[in-house]
C-alpha positions as CSV (number, residue, x, y, z in Angstrom):
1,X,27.9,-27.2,-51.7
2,X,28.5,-30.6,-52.9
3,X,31.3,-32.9,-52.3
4,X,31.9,-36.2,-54.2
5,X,32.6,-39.6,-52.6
6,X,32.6,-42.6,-54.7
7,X,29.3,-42.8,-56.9
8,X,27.4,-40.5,-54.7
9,X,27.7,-36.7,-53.7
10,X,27.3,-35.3,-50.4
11,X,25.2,-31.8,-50.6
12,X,25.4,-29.1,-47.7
13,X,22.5,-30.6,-45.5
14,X,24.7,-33.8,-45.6
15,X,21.9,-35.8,-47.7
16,X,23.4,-37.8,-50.5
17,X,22.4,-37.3,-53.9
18,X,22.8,-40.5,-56.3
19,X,24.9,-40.1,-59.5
20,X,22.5,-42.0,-61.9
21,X,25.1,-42.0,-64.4
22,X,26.5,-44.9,-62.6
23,X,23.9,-46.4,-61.3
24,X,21.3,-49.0,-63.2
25,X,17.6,-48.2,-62.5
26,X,16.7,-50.4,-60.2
27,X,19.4,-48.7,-58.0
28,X,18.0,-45.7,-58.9
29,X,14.6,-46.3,-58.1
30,X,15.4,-48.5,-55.2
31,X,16.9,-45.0,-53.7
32,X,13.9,-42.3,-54.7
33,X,12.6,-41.8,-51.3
34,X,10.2,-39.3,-52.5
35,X,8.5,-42.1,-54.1
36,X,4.9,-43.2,-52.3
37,X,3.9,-46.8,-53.1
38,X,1.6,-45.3,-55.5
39,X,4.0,-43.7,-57.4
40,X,6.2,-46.6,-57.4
41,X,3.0,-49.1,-58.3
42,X,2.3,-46.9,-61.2
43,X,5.4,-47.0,-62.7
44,X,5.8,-50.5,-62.3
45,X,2.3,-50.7,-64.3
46,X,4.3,-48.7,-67.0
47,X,7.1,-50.8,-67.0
48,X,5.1,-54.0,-67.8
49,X,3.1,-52.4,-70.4
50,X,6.2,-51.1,-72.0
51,X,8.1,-55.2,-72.1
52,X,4.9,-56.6,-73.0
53,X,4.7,-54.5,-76.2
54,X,8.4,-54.7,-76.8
55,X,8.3,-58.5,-76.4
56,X,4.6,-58.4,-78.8
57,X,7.3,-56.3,-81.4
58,X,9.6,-59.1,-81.4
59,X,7.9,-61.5,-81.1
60,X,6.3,-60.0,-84.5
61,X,9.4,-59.7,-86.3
62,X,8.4,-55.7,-86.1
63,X,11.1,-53.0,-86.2
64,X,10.7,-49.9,-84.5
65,X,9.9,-48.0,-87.7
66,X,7.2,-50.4,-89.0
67,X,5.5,-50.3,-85.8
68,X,5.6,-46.4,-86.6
69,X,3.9,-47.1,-89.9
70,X,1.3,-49.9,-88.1
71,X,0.0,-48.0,-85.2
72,X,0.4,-44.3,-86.3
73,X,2.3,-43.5,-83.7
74,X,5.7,-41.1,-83.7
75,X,9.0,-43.0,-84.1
76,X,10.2,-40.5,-81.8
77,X,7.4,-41.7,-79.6
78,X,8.2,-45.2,-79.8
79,X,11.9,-45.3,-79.4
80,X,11.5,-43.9,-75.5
């Protein structure tokens, strides 16, 4: 059974579940306890590989699609 209170919801075992909907990722993340510090080192590793290429693009001029048509990879691919 849930219960809402605010931005979070209380669940029958009284633990409160984050609404991420209102929430910004750091939030988010900040609140995953399930996360080890490996988990959390390796997504950080991700997140800095992800801005270095988006600032790269940029910095390039480069939209999404001709970075498509550049590297090979799936716009699809690209836009997440």
């Amino acid at each position: 059974m849930r219960t809402t209170s605010g931005s979070k919801e209380q669940v029958a075992d009284g633990k409160e579940v984050i609404d991420i909907m209102s929430r910004n990722w750091n939030d988010v993340y900040n609140n995953l306890s399930s996360l080890t510090q490996e988990d959390r080192d390796k997504i950080a590793l991700k997140i800095k590989i992800i801005d270095e290429i988006l600032d790269a693009r940029q910095g390039k001029g480069l939209t999404q699609t001709e970075l498509e048509t550049i590297t090979g990879v799936k716009h699809s691919f690209i836009v997440q």
